[in-house]
N, C-alpha and C positions, 0 to 999 in steps of 0.2 A: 734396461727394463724399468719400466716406472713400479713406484713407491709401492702402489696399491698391490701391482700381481707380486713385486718382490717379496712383501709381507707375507702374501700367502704361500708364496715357496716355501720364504724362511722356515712358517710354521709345521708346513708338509715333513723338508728333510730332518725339523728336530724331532717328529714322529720316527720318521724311518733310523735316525741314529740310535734314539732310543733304544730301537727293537734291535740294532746289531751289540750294541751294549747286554741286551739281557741276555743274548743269545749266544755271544762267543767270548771263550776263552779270553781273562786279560792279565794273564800270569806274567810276571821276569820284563826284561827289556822290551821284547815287542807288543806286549800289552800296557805297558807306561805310555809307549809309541800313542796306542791305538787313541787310550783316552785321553792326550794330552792334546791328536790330531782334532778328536768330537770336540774337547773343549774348547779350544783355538776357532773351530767354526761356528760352535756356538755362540762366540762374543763375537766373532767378525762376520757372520754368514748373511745378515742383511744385507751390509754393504757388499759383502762378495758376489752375491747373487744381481745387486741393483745394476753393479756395474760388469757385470757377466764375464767376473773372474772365478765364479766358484769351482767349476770344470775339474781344474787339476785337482785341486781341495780334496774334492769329493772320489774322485778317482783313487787318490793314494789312500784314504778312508779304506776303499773298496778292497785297495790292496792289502792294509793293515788287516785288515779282517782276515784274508786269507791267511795270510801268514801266521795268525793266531790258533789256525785250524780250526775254523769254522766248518760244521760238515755241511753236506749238499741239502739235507732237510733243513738244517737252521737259518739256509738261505733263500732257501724256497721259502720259509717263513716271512724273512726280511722281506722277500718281491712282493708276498701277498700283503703284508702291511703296506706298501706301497703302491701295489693295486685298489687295495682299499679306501686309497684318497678322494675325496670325492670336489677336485679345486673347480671355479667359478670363475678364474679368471684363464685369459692365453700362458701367460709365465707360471703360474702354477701348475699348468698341464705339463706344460714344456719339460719342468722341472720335473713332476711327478715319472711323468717317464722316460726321463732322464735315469733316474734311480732304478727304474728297474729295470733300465740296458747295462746297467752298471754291475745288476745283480747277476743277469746273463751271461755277461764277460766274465766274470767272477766263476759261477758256477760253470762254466765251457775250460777255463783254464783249470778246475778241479780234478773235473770229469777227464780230463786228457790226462794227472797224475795219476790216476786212479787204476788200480789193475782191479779186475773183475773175478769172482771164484765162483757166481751165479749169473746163466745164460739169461736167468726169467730176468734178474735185478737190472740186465742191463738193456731188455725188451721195456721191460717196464717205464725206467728212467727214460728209456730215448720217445716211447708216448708221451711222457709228460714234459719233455723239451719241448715236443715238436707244438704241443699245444702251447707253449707259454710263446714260443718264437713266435707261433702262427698269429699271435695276437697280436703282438709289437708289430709285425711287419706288415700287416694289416693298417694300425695307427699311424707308420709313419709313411703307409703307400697312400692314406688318405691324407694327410698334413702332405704330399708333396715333395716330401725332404729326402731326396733322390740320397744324397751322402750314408743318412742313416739305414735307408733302406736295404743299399746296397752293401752295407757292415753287417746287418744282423745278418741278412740273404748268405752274407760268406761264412760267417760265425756260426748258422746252423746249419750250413752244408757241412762244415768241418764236426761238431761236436756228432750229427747224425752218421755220418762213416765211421767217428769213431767208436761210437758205440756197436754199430753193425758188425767192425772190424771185431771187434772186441766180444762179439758172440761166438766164429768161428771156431776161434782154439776152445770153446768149451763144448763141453759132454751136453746129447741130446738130454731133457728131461722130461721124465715120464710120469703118469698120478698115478699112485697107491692108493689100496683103503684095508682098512686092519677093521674087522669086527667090534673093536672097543679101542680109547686111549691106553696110551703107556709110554714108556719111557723109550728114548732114541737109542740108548743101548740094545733092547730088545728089539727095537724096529729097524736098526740099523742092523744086527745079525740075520734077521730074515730076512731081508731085503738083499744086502751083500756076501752074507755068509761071514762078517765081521766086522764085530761089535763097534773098533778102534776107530770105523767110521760116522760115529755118530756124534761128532760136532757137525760135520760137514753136514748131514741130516738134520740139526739146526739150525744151523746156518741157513739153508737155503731155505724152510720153512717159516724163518721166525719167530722159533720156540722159543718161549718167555722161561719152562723153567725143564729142561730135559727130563726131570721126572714124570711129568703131564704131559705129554705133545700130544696132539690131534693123532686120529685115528687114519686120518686121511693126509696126503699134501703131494707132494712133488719128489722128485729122489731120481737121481743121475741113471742113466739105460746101462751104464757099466761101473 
């Protein structure tokens, strides 16, 4: 890669390390790991990139993060800062979404540890894969790059079964509406005839504080 687009990589991936630094966990040995890997690319990433060894670099990055417990929002964060790039030259683009196949991998290997206690969370998520895949494989069916194309193509046929899969074992859900706010004790006994169910009634609502929850939301058919 010449000097000029390497530059602009450079300055893209110190953006997007940035944002996995403010976002995940760097406690104990695998976060020494994580920041010792940023910093290593930080001092050597122009040249990694000029001479288009960054690849593994960035990749084991990708995995450090994981294994710090990065959750699947703070990485959809990471992508969108990396979406956000707006490069000028070919190796900047290149690179730019490089990073966010990186992020995809990342969050597809999550999503597969992941066991699910909400049907909607994982209807949910799998719209918003399909939207982020749909984009990349859009990009690299127009760049050409039959290799790439053919990775995510497989990566989000697997992450979208699994989600699908992962709807089945769970209980249909139905909307409620209660005449006024209260708390998921009280709405959890009317609704199941017991009370001991109302985490799970925050849970799936994303009740901020179980004394207040909406009057309205979602709650399991059985």
């Amino acid at each position: 890669m010449n000097k000029l687009d390497a530059e602009e990589a450079a300055a893209i991936v110190t953006v997007v390390l940035d944002a996995i630094l403010d976002v995940t966990p760097t406690k104990g040995r695998p976060g020494a790991d994580l920041r010792t890997a940023i910093g290593d690319f930080e001092v050597f990433g122009l040249e990694l990139i000029q001479y288009d060894r960054a690849g593994p670099r960035l990749d084991a990055i990708f995995d450090l993060t994981r294994r710090n417990g990065v959750s699947l929002t703070d990485l959809a964060y990471i992508r969108g800062v990396a979406v956000g790039q707006a490069p000028e030259t070919p190796g900047g683009a290149l690179v730019r979404n490089n990073l966010i196949n990186l992020s995809l991998a990342t969050e597809g290997r999550i999503i597969a540890d992941t066991e699910f206690k909400s049907r909607n969370a994982a209807i949910t998520l799998k719209d918003q894969m399909n939207e982020a895949f749909d984009a990349m494989e859009e990009i690299a069916a127009d760049a050409m790059d039959s290799e790439t194309y053919r990775a995510l193509i497989t990566l989000h046929a697997a992450v979208s079964e699994h989600l699908v899969s992962a709807q089945y074992p769970l209980p249909v859900m139905l909307a409620f509406r209660f005449a006024q706010a209260g708390p998921t004790l009280v709405q959890a006994y009317r609704l199941y005839d017991d009370a001991s169910r109302a985490d799970e009634l925050r849970e799936e609502n994303g009740v901020i504080h179980p004394l207040f929850a909406p009057g309205q939301g979602r709650a399991l058919s059985s």
